[in-house]
Backbone bond lengths (Angstrom), bond angles and torsions (degrees), N, CA, C in turn:
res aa  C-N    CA-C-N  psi(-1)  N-CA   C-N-CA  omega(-1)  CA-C   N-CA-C  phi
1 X - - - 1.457 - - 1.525 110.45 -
2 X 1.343 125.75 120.33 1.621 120.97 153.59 1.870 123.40 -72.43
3 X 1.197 104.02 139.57 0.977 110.87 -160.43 1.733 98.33 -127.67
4 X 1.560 134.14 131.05 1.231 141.25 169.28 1.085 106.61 -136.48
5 X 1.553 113.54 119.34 1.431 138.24 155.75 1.418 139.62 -60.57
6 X 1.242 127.84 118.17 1.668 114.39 168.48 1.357 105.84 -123.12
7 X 1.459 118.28 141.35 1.451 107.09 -165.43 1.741 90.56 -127.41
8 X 1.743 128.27 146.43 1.055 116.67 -179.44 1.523 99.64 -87.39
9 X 1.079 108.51 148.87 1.877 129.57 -172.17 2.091 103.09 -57.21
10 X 1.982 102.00 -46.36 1.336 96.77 -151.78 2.413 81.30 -113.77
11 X 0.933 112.03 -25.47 1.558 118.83 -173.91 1.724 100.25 -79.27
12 X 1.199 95.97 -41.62 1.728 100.48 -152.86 0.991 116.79 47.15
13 X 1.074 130.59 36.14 1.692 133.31 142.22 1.627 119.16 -51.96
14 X 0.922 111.71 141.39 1.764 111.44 165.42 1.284 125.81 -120.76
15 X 1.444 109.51 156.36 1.615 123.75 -164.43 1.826 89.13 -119.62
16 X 1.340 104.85 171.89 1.406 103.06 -169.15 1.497 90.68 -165.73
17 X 1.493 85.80 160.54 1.910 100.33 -177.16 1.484 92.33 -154.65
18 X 1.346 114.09 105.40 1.702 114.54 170.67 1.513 108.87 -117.31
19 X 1.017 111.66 142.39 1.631 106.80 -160.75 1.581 87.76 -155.73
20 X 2.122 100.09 164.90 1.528 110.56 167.54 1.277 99.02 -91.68
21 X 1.434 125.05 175.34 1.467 150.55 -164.40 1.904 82.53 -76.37
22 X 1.101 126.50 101.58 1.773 119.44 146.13 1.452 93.43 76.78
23 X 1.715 117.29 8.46 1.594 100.59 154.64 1.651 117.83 -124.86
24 X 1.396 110.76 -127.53 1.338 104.18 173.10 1.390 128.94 -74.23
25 X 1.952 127.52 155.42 1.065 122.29 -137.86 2.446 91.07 -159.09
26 X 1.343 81.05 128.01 1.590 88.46 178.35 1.215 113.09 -131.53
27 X 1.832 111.64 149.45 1.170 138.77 155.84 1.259 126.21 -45.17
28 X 1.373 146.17 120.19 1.744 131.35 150.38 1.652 101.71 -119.08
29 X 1.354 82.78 104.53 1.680 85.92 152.47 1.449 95.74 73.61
30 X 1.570 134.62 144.31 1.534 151.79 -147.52 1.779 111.51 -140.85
31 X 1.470 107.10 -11.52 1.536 108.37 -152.04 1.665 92.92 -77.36
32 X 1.179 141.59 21.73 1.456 133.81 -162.21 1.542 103.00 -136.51
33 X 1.404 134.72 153.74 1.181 132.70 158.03 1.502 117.44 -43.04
34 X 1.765 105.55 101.64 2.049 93.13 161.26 1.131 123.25 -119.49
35 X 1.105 105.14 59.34 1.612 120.59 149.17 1.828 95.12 -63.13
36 X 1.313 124.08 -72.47 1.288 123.51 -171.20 1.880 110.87 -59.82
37 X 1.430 104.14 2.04 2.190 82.90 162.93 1.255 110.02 -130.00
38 X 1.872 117.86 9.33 1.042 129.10 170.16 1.926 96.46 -73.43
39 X 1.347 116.48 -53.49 1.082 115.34 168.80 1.379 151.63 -41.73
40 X 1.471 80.18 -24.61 1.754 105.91 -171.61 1.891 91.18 -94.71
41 X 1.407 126.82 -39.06 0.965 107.03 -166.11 1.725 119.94 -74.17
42 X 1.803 101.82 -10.49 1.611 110.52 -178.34 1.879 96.73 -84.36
43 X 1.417 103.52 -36.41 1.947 90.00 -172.83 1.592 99.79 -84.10
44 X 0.994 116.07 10.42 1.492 116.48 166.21 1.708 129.88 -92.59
45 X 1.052 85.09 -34.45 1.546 106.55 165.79 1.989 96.07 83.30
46 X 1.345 133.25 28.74 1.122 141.82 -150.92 1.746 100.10 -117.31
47 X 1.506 106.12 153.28 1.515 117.07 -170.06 1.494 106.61 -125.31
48 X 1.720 120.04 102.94 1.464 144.70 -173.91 1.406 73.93 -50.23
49 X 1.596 103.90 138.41 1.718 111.96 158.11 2.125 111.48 -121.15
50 X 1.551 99.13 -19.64 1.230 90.55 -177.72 2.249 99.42 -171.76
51 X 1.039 81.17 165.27 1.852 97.53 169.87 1.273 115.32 -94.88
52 X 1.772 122.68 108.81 1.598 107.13 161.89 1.099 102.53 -89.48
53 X 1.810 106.79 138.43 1.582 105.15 162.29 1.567 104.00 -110.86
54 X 1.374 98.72 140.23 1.446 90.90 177.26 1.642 126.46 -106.89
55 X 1.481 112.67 7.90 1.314 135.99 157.53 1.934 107.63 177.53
56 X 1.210 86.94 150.66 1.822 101.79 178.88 1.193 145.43 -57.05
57 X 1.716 103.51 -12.38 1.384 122.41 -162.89 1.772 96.59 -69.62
58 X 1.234 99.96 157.56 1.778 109.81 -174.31 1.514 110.91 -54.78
59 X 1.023 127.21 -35.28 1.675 126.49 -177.52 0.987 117.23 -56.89
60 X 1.573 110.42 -19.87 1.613 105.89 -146.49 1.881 80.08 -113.58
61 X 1.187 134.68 -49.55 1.505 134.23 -141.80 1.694 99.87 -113.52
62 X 1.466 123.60 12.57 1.533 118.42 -178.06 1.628 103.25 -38.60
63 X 1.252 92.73 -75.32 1.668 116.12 -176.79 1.162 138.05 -54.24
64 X 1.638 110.20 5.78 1.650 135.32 -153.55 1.796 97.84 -67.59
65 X 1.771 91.61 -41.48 1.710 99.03 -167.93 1.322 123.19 -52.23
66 X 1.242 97.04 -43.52 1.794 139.53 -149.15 1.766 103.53 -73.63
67 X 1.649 81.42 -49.74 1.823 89.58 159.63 1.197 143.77 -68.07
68 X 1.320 88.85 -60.03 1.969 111.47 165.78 1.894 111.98 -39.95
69 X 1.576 107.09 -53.02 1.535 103.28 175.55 1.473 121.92 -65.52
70 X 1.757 111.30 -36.24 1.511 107.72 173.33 1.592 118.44 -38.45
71 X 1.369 97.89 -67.31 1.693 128.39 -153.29 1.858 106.76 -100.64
72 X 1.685 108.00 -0.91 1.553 104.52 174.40 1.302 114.67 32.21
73 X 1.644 122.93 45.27 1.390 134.10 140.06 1.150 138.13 -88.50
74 X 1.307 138.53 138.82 1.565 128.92 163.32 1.540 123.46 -49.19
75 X 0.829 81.97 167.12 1.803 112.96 167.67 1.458 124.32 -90.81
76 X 0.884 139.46 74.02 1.411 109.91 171.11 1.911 126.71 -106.60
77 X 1.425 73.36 133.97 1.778 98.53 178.43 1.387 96.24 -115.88
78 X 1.238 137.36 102.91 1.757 165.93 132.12 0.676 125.46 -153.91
79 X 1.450 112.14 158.73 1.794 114.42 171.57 1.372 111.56 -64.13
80 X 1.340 132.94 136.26 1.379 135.80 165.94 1.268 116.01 -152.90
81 X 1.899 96.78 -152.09 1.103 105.26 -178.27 1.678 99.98 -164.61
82 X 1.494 117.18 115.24 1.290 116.38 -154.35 1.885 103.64 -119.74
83 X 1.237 145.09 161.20 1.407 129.31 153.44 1.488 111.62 -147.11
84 X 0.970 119.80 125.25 1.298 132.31 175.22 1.722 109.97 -94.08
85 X 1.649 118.40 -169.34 1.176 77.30 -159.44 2.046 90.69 -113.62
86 X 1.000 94.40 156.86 1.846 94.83 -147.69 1.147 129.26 110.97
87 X 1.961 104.10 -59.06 1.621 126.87 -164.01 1.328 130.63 -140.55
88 X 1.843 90.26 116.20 1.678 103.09 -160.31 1.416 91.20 -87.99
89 X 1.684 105.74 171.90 1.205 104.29 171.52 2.057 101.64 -149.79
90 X 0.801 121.03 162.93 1.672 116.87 -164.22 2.259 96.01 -140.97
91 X 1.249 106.31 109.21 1.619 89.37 164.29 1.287 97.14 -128.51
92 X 1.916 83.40 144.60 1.461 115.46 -170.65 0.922 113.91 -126.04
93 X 1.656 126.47 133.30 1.528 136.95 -166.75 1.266 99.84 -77.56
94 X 1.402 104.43 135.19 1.250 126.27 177.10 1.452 115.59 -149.18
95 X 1.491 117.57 66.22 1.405 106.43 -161.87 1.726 87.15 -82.28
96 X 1.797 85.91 -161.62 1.668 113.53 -177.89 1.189 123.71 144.23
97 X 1.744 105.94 -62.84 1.230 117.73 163.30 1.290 119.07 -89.83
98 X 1.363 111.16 12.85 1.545 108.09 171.81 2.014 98.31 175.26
99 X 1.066 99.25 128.57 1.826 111.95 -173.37 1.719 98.79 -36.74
100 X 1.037 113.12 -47.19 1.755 137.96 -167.15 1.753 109.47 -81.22
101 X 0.919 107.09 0.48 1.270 112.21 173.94 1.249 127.23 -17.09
102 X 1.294 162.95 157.71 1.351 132.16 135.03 1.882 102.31 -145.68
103 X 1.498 107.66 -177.99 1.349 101.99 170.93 1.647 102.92 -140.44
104 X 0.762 154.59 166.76 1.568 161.70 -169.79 1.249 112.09 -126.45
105 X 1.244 113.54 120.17 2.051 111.35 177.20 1.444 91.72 -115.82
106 X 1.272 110.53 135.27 1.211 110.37 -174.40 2.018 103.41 -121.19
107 X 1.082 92.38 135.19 1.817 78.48 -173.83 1.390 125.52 59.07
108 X 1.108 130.43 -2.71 1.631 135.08 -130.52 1.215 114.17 38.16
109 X 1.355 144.77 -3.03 1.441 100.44 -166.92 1.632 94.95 -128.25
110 X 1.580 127.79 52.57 1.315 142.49 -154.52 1.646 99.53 -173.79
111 X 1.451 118.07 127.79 1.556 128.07 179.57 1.136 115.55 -146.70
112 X 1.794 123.34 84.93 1.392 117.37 152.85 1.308 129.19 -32.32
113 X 1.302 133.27 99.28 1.558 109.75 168.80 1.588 132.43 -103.51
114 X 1.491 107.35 10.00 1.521 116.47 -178.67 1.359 104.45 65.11
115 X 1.217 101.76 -137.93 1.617 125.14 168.50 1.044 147.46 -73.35
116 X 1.994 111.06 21.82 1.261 112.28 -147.21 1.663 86.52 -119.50
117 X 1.588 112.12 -41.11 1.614 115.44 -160.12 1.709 102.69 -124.41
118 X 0.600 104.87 104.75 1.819 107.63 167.53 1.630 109.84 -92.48
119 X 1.309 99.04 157.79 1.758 94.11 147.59 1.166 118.83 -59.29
120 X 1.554 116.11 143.78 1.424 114.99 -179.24 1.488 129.31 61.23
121 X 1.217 112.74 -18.73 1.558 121.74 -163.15 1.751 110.92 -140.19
122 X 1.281 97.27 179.44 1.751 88.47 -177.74 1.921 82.45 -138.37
123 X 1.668 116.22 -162.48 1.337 102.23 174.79 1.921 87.99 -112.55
124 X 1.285 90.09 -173.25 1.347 122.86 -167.05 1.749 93.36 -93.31
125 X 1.500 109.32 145.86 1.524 136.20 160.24 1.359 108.34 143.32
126 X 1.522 131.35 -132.98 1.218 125.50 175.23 1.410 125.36 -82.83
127 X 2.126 110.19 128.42 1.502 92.90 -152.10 1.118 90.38 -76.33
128 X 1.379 153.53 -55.29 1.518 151.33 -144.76 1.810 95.54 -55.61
129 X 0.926 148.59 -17.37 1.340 146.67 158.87 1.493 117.72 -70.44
130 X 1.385 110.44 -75.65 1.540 132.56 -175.87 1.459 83.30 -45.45
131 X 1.383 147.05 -65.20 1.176 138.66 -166.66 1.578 118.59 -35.25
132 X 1.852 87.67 -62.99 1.729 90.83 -170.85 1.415 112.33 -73.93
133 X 1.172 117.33 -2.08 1.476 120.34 -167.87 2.069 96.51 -104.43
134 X 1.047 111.92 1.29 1.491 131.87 151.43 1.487 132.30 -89.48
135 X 1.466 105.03 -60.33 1.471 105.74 171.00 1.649 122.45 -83.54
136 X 0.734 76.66 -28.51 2.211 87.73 -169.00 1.607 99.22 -93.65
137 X 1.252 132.92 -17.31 1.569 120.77 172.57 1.346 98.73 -113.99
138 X 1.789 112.26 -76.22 1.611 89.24 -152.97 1.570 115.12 -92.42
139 X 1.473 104.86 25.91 1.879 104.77 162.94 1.384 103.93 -105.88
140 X 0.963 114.25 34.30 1.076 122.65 168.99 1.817 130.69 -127.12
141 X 1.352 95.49 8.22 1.560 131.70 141.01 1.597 133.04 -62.76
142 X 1.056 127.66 137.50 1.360 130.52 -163.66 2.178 87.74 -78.86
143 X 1.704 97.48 142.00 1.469 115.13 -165.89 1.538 98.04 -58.80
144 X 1.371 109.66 -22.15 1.768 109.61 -177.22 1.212 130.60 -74.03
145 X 1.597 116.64 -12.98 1.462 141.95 -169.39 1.385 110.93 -56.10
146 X 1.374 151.52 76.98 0.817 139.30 134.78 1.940 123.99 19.70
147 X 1.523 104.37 103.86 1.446 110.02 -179.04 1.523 104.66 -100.74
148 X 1.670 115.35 122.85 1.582 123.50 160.81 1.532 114.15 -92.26
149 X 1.290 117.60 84.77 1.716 102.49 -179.29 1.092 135.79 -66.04
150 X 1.305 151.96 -170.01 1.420 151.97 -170.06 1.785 102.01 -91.71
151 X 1.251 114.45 -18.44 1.221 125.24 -134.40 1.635 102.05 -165.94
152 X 1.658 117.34 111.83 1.031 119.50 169.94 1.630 138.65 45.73
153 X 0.950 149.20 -120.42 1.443 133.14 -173.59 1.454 116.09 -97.53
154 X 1.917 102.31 147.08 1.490 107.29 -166.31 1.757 99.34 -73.39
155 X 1.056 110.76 174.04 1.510 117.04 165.47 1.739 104.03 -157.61
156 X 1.279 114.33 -179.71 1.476 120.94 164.17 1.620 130.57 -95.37
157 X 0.953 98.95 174.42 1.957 91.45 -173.21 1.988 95.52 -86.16
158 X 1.461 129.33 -8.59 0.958 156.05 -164.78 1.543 94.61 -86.87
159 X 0.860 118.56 -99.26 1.476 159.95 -177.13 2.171 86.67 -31.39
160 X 1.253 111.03 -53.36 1.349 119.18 172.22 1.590 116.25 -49.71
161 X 1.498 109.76 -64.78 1.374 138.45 -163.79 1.593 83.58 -49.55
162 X 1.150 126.59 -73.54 1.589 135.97 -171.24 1.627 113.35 -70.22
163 X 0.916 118.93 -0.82 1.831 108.29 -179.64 1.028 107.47 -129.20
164 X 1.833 123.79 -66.46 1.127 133.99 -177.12 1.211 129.17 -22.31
165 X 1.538 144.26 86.36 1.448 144.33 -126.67 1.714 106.74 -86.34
166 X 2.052 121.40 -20.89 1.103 103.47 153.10 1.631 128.39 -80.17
167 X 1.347 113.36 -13.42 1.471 109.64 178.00 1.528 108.68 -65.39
168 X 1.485 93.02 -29.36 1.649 97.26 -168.38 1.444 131.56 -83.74
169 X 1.642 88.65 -4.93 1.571 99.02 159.43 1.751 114.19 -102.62
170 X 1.190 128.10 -35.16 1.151 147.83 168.35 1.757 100.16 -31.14
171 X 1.242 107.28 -74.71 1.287 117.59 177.59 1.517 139.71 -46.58
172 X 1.575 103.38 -17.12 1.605 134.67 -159.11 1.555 130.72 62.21
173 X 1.877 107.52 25.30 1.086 122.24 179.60 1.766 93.33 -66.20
174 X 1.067 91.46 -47.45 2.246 79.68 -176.82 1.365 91.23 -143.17
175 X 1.373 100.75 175.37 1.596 113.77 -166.91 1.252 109.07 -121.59
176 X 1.801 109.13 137.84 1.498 104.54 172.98 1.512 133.48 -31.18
177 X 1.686 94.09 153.13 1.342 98.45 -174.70 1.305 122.68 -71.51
178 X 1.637 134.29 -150.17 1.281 117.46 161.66 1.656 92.41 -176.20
179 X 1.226 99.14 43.64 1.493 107.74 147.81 1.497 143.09 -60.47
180 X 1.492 117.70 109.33 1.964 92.91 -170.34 1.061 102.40 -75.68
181 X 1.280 130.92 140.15 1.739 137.32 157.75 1.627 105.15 -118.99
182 X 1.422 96.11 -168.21 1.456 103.28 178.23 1.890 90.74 -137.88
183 X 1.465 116.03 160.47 1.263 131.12 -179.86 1.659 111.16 -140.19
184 X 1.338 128.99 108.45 1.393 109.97 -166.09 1.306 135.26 41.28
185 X 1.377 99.35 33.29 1.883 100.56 -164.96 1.074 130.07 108.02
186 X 1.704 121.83 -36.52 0.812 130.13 -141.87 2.051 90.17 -106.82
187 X 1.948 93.97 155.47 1.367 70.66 175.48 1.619 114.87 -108.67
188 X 1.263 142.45 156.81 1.083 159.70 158.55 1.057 155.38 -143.47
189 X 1.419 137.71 138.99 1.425 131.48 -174.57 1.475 124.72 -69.55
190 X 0.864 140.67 136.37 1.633 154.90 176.98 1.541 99.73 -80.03
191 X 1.388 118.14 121.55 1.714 137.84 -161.08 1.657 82.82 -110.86
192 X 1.383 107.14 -52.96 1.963 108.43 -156.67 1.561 106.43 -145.72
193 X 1.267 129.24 135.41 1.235 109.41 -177.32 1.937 77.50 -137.34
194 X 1.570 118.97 133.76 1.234 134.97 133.65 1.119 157.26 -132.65
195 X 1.706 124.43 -174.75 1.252 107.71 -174.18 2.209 111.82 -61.05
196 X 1.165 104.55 158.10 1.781 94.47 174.92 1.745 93.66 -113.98
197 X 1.063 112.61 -151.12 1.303 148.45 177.42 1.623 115.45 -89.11
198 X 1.154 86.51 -60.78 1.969 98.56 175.40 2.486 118.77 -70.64
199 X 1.442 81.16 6.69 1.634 80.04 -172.43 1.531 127.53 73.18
200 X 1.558 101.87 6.69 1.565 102.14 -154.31 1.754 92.24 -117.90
201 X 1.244 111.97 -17.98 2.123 117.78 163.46 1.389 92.94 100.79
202 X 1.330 122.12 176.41 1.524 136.17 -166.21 1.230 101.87 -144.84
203 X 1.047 140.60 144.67 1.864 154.97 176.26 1.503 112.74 -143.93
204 X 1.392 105.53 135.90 0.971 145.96 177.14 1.696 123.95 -106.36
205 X 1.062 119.01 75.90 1.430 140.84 -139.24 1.617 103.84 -124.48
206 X 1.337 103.41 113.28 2.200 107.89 169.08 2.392 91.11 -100.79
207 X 1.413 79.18 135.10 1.359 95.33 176.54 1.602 103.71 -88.52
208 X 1.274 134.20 165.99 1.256 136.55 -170.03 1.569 113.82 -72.95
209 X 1.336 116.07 -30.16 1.398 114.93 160.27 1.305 122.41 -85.83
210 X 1.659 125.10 27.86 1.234 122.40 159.79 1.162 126.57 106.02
211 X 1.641 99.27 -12.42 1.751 107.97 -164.53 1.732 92.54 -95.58
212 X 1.774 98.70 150.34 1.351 90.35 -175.73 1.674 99.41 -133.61
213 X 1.186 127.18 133.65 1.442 140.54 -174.23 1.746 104.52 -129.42
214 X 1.346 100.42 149.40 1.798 131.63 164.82 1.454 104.27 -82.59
215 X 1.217 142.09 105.26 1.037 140.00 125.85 1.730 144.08 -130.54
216 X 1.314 90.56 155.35 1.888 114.62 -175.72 1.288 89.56 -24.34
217 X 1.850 103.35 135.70 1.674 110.43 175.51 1.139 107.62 -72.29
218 X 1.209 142.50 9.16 1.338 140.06 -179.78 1.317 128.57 -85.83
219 X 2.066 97.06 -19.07 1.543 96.74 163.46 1.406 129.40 -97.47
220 X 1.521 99.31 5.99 1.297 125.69 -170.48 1.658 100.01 -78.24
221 X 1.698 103.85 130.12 1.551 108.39 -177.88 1.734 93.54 -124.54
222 X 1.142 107.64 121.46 1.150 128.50 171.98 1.755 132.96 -139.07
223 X 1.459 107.40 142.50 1.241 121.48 -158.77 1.208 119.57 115.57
């Protein structure tokens, strides 16, 4: 599979162009400069067949238009199951961080996941979702699978299973934390704290009345 990256400078979101050698060739996600997979698809000699989106939010779909009019392809946002000829493609619901969620298997051995799986990190919204839409779908990928994130560097579903510090509590490799912090005021314990994408860490935090939220280490007050 070829694979071309665009990463946004201030979002770090990524756009993607994975294509066969001189056959068919797809979109993930628009939120990044593609000038650089418009490029890749002419020194490739490759034929755009469609747009994956893997959720709606602005980072991800700026560029959706820009594409769609070049190459007069769709979009698709559903679960399916698509094949071109060379290149299958499989999307799988994975909401959490967004109702619309999706993830892209490409070939099998390639997994867009947007906003759901980072290195090190997962995304932010409701954890009892983002969870199962972690453990119960995409660990349930072979450890070799190739990860495209929404956001900054690729990793494996492998490489995740073993490092990733919420999988690794999720799983019962180690056990929540029990840090007191504070969150907007509020008080709460710290379950998981990791590295994110943005440099700024990710937490995994139950508030004292029970409710439990993902958020940016930056709102995290600790000590």
């Amino acid at each position: 599979m070829l694979v071309e990256k665009s990463m946004h400078p201030d979002w770090l979101s990524n756009a993607f162009l994975v294509a066969t050698e001189g056959g068919p060739a797809v979109f993930i996600d628009s939120g990044a400069d593609v000038a650089p997979l418009i490029e890749a698809v002419e020194r490739w000699g490759v034929t755009p067949v469609a747009i994956l989106r893997t959720h709606s939010h602005h980072d991800h779909v700026e560029n959706e238009d820009e594409l769609g009019r070049r190459y007069s392809i769709p979009v698709l946002s559903e679960p399916g199951e698509w094949k071109w000829d060379g290149l299958e493609a499989r999307a799988l619901a994975t909401p959490g961080h967004s109702d619309d969620g999706l993830s892209f298997v490409l070939d099998g051995g390639l997994v867009a996941t947007g906003d759901t799986l980072f290195r090190d990190a997962v995304g932010g919204g409701d954890v009892a979702t983002v969870r199962r839409s972690v453990m119960d779908v995409l660990l349930e990928l072979p450890d070799t699978t190739r990860v495209l994130p929404g956001h900054a560097d690729e990793t494996t579903i492998g490489r995740e299973r073993r490092e990733n510090p919420f999988i690794r509590v999720w799983s019962g490799v180690e056990e929540e934390g029990s840090e007191r912090v504070r969150v907007g005021g509020r008080e709460a314990t710290l379950l998981v704290w990791s590295p994110d994408y943005d440099g700024n860490g990710k937490a995994w935090v139950r508030f004292d009345d029970g409710e439990e939220a993902t958020v940016g280490g930056s709102r995290v007050e600790r000590g």
